[in-house]
N, C-alpha and C positions, 0 to 999 in steps of 0.2 A: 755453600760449596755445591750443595748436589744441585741447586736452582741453575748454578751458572754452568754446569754438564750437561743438564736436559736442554737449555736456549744453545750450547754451542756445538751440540754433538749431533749426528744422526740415528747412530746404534751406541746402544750403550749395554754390557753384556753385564749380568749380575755372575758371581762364582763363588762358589765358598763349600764349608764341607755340610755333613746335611745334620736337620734338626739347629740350623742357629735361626731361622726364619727368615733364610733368605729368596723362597717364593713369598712373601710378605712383605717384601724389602722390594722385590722387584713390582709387585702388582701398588703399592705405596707412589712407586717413582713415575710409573705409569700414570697413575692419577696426578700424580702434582704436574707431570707435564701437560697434559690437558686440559688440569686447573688454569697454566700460563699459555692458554690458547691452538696448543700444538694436538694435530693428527696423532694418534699414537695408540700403538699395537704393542703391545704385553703377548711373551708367548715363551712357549717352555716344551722341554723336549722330554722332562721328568714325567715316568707313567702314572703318578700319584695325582689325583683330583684336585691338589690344595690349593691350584693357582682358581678355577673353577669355583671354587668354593670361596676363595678370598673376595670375589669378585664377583661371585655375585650371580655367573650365568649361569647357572641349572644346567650345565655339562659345552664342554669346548668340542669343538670337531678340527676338520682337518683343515678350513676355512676359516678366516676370521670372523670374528662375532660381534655384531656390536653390543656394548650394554644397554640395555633397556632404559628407557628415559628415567624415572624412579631412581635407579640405581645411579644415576649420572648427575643428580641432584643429591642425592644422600654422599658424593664424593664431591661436590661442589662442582662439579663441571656445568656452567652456566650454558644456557642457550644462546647464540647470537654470537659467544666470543668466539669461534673458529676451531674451539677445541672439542676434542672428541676421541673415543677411548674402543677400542676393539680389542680382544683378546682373542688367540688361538693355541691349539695345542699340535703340534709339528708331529704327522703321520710318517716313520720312517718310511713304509711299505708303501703309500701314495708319491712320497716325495721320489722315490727311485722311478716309480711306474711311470711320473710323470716324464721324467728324462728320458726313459727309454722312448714312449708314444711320442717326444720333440726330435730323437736321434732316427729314428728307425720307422720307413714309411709304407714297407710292406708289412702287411697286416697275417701272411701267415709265419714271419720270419719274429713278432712281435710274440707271437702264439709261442713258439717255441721257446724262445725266451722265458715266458713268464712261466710255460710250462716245466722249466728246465728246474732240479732239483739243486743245485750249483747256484743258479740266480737267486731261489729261494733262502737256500741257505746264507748270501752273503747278503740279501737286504734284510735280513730277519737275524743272525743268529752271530754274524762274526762283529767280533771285537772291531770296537770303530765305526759300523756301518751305521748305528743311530748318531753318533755326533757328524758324520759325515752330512746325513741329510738334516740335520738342523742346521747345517752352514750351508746345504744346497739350498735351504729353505728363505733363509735370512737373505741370503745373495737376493734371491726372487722378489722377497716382499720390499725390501731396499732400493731396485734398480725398477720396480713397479711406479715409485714417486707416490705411492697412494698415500703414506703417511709420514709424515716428518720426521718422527722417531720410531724406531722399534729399540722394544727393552728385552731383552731375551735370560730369559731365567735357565741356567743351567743345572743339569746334575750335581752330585760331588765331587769336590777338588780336582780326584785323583782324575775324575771323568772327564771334567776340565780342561784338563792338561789335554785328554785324548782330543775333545773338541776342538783345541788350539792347532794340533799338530795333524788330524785326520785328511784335511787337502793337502798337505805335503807328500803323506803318505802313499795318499793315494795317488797324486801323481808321479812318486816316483816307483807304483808299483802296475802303473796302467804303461809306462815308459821301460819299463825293465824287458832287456833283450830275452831273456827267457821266456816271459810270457811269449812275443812275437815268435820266438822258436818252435812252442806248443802252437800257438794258433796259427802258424803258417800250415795247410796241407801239399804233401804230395806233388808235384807238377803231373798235370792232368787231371786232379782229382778235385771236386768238387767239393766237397764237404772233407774231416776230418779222419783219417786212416790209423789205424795200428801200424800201416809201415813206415810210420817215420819214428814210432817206438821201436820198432825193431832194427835200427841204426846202433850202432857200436855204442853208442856212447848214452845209448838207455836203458842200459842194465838194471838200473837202477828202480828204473818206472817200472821194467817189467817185473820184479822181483813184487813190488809196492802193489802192481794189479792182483798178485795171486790172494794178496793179502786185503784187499778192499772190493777185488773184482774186476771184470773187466766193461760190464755198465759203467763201473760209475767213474772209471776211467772213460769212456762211451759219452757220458755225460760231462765231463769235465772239456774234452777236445770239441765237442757238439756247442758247446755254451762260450769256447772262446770261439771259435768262429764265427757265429751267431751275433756276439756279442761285440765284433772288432767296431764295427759304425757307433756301438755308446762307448765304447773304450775313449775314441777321441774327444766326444762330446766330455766326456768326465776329465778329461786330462786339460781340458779347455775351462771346464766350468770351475775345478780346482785350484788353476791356477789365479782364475777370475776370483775366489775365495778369498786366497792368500792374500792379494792385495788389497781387498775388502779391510781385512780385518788388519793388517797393515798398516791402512791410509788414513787419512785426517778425517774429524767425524768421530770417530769410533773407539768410544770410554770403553775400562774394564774397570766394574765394581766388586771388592771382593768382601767379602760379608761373611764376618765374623763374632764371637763372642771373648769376653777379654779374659781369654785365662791361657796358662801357661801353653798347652798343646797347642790351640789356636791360634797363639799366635806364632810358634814357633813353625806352623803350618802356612800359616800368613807369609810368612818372611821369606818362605823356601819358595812358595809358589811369584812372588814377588822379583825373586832373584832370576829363576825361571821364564820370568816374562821378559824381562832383566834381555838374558839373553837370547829372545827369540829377537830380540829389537821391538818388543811392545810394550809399550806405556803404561803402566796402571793408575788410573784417572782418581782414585782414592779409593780409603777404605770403610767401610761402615761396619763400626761397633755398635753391635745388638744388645737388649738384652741388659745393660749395663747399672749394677747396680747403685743406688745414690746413699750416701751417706747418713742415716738416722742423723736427726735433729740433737736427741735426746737418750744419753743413757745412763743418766745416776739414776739409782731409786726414787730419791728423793723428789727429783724435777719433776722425773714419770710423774709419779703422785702428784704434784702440783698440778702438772696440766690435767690431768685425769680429775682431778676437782673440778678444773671449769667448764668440764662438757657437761653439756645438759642433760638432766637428770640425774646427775651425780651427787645431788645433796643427799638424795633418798638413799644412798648405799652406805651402811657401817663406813666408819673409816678405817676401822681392820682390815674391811676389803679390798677397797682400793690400794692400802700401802701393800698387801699378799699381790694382787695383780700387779702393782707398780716391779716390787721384786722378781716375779717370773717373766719380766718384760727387760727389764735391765740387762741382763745377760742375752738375750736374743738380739737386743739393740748393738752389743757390744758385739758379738760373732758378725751379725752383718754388717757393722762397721769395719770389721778387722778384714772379712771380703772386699769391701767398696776398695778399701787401701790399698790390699791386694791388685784387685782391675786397674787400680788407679797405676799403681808400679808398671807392669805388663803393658801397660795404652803407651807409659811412657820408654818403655823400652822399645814398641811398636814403631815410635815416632824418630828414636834417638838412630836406629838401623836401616830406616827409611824416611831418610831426609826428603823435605822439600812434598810426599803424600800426604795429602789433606784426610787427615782421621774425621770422621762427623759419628757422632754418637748417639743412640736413641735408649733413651732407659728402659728396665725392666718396666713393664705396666703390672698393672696391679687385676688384672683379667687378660684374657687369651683372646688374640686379635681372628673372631670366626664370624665377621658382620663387615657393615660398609661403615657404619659410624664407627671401630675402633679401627679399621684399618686406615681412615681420614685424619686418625690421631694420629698414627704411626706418620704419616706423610704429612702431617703440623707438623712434626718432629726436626723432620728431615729437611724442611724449608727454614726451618728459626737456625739449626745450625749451621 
C-alpha cells in the first residue's frame, strides 16, 4: 500500500499524535521513495531534532539537505537510479520573511515591518502561525518541481487539525472587513491616526488602549497599514494552499499505535477529514505487537533445551526460567489480542482505509540500518 502512494502521489503529509514514531514513519517513507527512484524531500515543522537524527544529517536548516552519499547507501538509495533523498526542517520566521521580501519592494517599508512588534508577534508567537508556514512552505517546495515527492512530517494530531485548517483561517481573517476598517487611514492622512479611533463606534478600542496603551495600539494600526501589500500576497498564497492540499497528488498518513485512545483518536481525526472533503490515503500501525510463539511452561523448556549451550545448565534451571517466561509470554499475548481487536475495529469504522502495520522491533530505531528495517516493513505490507 504505501509503495503505491509514494509512485502515485506528490505530497504525502504524515499526522498522528506524538511519541507513536511517527517522524520515523515519515523519514522511512521518504527512503523507500527514493529507494523506487523518486526525488524526494522529508521535512517537518516539529522543533524536536528526531527527524535529523533519524536521518542521518548532523542538523537540518532552513534549506533542504541532501544526505551525504554513505548515508544514501546505508538506506539503499542506489546511484544512477534517479532517486535521491533531501531532508529539511520548515523555519517559520524565514518562511514569513520570505513572503514579505516577494510582496513588499520598498526596502524601508520592509524595515518597518520586520521591525514592528505586531509582525513579530504573529510569525513567532500566535497560534496557527507555525502550521501556516509549513503549508506556505510545502506550497513552494511543490510548485518548485525540484522533487517528485515531498513527505512532510507533522506535529500532533491536535496541531494537525490546526495545519489542515491554518489557510482557511487565514484567509478569512486577511478578508475580514474589520481588519480593512483598522487599516483604512483617515482621508488625507498618510499613515495610521487615532482619529478614526475616535469615531462613535470605537469606544471600545479606546477603553482597550488605556489598558494595553496607546503604542501598542500605535503599533498595531502602523503594522496593518504597512502590511496591506502581504495581506494580499497571503490571501492569495492561502488560497493557493487550500487547493494544494485539496487536489490530486496529495496522501494523508495517519500514524498510530493500536490501542484503545489511539485509535478512538484515529477515528475522530478521520471523520474530521471526512469533512473537510480530504481523503485519508491510509493508516500506519506502529509499534504493533506480535503474538509469542510459545507459552506453556513446558514448550518454553523444550526450546530452551535446543539453544546452544543449554546442555551445560541444571535442568532446574531451565524448567525456573521456562516458568518465569510463561506468564510474560501469556500477558503479551493477551496485548497482541488486544491490538488485534482495536486494528479490527480500526478497519470495521473506516471502510475501504488501507491499515499497513509495522511491528514493534526489538531495539529503538536511532541509525540508518534500523530505520531501513522500518521502511522493509512498510514496503512488504
Amino acid at each position: 500500500m504505501i509503495e503505491a502512494l509514494v509512485d502515485r502521489n506528490r505530497v504525502l503529509v504524515c499526522v498522528g499524535p506524538g511519541g507513536v514514531g511517527k517522524t520515523t514513519i515519515a523519514a522511512a517513507v521518504g527512503a523507500l521513495a527514493a529507494r523506487r527512484g523518486k526525488r524526494t524531500l522529508v521535512c517537518t515543522i516539529d522543533p524536536a531534532p528526531r527527524l535529523a537524527d533519524a536521518l542521518g544529517t548532523g542538523g537540518l536548516g532552513a534549506e533542504p539537505k541532501p544526505l551525504p552519499p554513505a548515508a544514501r547507501r546505508a538506506l539503499g538509495v542506489e546511484e544512477g537510479r534517479g532517486g535521491d533523498l533531501h531532508a529539511v526542517r520548515i523555519d517559520t520566521e524565514a518562511t514569513f520573511k520570505k513572503m514579505v521580501l516577494e510582496a513588499v519592494a520598498d526596502p524601508e517599508m520592509r524595515r518597518r515591518i520586520f521591525d514592528n512588534i505586531i509582525y513579530r508577534q504573529i510569525t513567532t508567537m500566535l497560534t496557527g502561525s507555525q502550521e501556516f508556514a509549513a503549508t506556505l512552505a510545502l506550497h513552494d517546495f511543490v510548485m518548485s518541481r525540484q522533487f517528485d515527492l515531498v513527505v512532510l512530517d507533522t506535529p500532533p494530531t491536535a496541531n494537525a487539525l490546526d495545519f489542515l485548517e491554518a489557510p482557511t483561517r487565514i484567509a478569512a481573517a486577511v478578508s475580514s472587513p474589520a481588519l480593512g476598517w483598522f487599516a483604512r487611514p483617515p482621508e488625507g492622512a498618510r499613515r495610521f491616526s487615532f482619529q478614526r479611533l475616535r469615531s462613535g463606534g470605537a469606544l471600545l478600542v479606546r477603553r482597550i488602549a488605556k489598558l494595553v496603551g496607546n503604542r501598542f495600539l500605535d503599533d498595531v494600526g502602523a503594522f496593518l497599514l504597512d502590511f496591506q501589500q502581504v495581506l494580499t500576497a497571503f490571501l492569495a498564497r492561502a488560497r493557493a494552499v487550500d487547493e494544494l492540499l485539496r487536489g490530486p497528488g496529495v496522501g494523508f498518513l495517519l500514524v498510530m499505535v493500536p490501542e484503545v485512545a489511539a485509535i478512538d483518536e484515529a477515528l475522530y481525526f478521520h471523520e474530521r477529514l471526512r469533512a473537510a472533503g480530504i481523503n485519508l490515503a491510509g493508516f500506519v500501525a506502529n509499534r504493533v505487537h506480535l503474538t509469542p510463539g510459545l507459552d506453556d511452561p513446558a514448550a518454553i523448556a523444550g526450546a530452551l533445551r535446543e539453544e546452544r549451550g543449554a546442555a551445560a545448565l541444571p535442568a532446574a534451571t531451565i524448567d525456573e526460567a521456562a516458568a518465569r517466561l510463561a506468564p510474560v509470554a501469556r500477558a503479551f499475548g493477551a496485548l497482541a489480542a488486544s491490538e488485534r481487536r482495536e486494528l479490527r475495529r480500526l478497519g470495521q469504522r473506516a471502510p475501504g482505509v488501507a491499515v499497513t502495520e509495522v511491528p514493534l522491533l526489538d531495539h529503538d530505531v536511532d541509525n540508518l540500518s534500523e530505520l531501513r528495517v522500518v521502511g522493509e516493513h512498510l514496503a512488504r505490507a
